[in-house]
Backbone as CSV, one residue per row, in Angstrom:
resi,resn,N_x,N_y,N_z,CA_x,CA_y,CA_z,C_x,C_y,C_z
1,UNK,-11.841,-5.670,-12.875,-10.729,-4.872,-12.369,-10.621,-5.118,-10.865
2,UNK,-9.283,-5.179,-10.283,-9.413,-5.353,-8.748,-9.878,-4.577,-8.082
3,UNK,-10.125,-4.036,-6.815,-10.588,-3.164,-6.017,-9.276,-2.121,-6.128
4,UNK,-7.994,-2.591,-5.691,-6.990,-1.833,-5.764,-7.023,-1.126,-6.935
5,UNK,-6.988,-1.273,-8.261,-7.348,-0.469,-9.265,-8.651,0.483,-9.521
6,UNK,-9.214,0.466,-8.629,-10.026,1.646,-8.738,-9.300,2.846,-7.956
7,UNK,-8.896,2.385,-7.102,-8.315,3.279,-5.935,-6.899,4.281,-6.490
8,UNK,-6.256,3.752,-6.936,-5.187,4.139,-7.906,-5.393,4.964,-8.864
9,UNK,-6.384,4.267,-9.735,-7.393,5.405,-10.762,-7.622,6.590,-10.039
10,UNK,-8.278,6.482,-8.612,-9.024,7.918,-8.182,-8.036,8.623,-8.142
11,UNK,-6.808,7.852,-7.493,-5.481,8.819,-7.032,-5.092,9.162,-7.953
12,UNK,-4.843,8.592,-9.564,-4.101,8.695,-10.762,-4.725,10.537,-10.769
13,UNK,-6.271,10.416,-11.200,-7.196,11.275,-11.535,-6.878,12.130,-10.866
14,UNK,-6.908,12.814,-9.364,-6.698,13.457,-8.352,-5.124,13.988,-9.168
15,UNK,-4.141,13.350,-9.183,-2.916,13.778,-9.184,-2.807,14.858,-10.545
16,UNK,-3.980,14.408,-11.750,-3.455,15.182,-12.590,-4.174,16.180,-12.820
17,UNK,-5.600,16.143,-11.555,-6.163,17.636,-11.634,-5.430,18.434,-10.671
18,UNK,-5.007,18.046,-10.008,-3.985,19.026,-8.802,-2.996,19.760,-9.510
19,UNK,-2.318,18.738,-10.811,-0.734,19.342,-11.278,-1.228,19.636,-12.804
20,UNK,-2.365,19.928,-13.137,-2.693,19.713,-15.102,-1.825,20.526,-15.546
21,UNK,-1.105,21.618,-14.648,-0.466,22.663,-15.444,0.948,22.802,-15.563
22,UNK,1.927,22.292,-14.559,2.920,21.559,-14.290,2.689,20.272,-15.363
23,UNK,1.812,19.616,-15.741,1.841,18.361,-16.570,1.909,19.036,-17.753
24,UNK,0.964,20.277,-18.283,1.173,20.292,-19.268,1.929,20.885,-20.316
25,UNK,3.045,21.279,-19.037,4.714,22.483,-19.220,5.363,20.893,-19.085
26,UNK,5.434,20.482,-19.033,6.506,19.051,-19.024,6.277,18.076,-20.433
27,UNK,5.026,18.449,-20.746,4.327,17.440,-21.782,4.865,18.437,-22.858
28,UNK,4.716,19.787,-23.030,5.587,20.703,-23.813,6.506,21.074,-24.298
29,UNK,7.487,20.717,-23.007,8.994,20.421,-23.240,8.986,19.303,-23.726
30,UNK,8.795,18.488,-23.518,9.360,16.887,-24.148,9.046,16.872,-25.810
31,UNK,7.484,17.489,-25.721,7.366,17.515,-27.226,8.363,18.377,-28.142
32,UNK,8.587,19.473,-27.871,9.520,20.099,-28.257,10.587,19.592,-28.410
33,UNK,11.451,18.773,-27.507,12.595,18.558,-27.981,12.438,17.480,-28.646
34,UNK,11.338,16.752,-28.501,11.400,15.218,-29.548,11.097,16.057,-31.154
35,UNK,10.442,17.041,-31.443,10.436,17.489,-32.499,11.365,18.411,-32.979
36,UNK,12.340,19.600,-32.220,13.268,20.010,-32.569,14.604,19.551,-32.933
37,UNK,14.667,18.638,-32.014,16.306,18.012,-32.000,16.760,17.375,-33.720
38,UNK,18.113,18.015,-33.305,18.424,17.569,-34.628,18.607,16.037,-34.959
39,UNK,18.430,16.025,-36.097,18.620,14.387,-36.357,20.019,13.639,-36.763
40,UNK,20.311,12.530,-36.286,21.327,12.146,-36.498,21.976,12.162,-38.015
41,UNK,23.668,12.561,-38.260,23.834,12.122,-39.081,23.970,10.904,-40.514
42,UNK,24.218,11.456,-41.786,23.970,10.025,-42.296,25.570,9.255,-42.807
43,UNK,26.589,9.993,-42.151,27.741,9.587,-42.758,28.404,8.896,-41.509
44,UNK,29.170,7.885,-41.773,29.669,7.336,-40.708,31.114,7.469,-40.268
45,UNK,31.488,8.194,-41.242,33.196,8.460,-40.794,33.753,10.192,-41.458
46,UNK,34.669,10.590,-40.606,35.423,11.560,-41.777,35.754,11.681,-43.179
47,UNK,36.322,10.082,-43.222,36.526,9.713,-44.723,35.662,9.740,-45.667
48,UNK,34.320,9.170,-45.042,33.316,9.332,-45.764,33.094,10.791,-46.353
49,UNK,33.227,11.718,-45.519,32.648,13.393,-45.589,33.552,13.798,-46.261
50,UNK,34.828,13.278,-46.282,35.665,13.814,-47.403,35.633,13.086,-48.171
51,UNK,35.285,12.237,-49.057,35.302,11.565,-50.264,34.098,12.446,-50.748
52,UNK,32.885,12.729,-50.000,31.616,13.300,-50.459,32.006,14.986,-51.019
53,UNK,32.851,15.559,-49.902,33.348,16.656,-50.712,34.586,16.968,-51.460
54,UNK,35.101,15.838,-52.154,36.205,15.566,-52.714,35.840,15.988,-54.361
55,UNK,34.515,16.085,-54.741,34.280,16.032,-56.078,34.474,17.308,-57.061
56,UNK,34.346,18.902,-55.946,34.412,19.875,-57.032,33.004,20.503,-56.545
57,UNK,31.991,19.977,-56.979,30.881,20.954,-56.902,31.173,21.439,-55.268
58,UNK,30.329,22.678,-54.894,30.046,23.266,-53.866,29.283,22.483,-53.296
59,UNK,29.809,22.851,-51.898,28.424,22.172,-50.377,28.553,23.016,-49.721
60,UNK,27.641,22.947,-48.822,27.279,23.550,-47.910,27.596,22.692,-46.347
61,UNK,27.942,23.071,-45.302,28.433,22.509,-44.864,27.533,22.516,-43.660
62,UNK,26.774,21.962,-42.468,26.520,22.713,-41.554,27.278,21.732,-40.181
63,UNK,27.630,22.462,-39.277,27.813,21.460,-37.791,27.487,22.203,-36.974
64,UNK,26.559,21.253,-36.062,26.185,21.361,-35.076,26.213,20.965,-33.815
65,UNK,26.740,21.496,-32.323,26.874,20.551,-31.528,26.260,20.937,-30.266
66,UNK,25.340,19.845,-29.465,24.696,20.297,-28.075,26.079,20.421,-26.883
67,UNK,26.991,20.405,-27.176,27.970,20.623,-26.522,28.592,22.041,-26.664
C-alpha cells in the first residue's frame, strides 16, 4: 500500500468516528427509501391498462404519485 494510503485510512477512520451518528441517520434514510419506494410499473401504455380492464371481472385499481 502507498504511504499516502495509510494516511487517508487514518483520516477515512477519524471522519467516521467524529460523524458515526450523522452517518448512521443518512445510512437510514437511504435504506428506507431504497426499500420503501414504490416499484415501477408493469404496463407500458394506457391502452395497455385499458385492454387489461376491458374484460368484466373487477380490479382494483391503485395510483400513486411522488408528485
Amino acid at each position: 500500500m502507498p504511504p499516502y494510503g495509510t494516511a487517508m485510512l487514518s483520516a477515512l477512520s477519524r471522519v467516521i468516528q467524529q460523524n458515526w451518528l450523522g452517518l448512521t441517520i443518512l445510512l437510514a434514510i437511504v435504506t428506507a427509501f431504497v426499500l420503501l419506494r414504490s416499484p415501477a410499473t408493469r404496463l407500458a401504455s394506457g391502452q395497455e391498462l385499458d385492454a387489461l380492464l376491458a374484460d368484466g371481472a373487477p380490479k382494483v385499481v391503485e395510483f400513486y404519485s411522488d408528485f
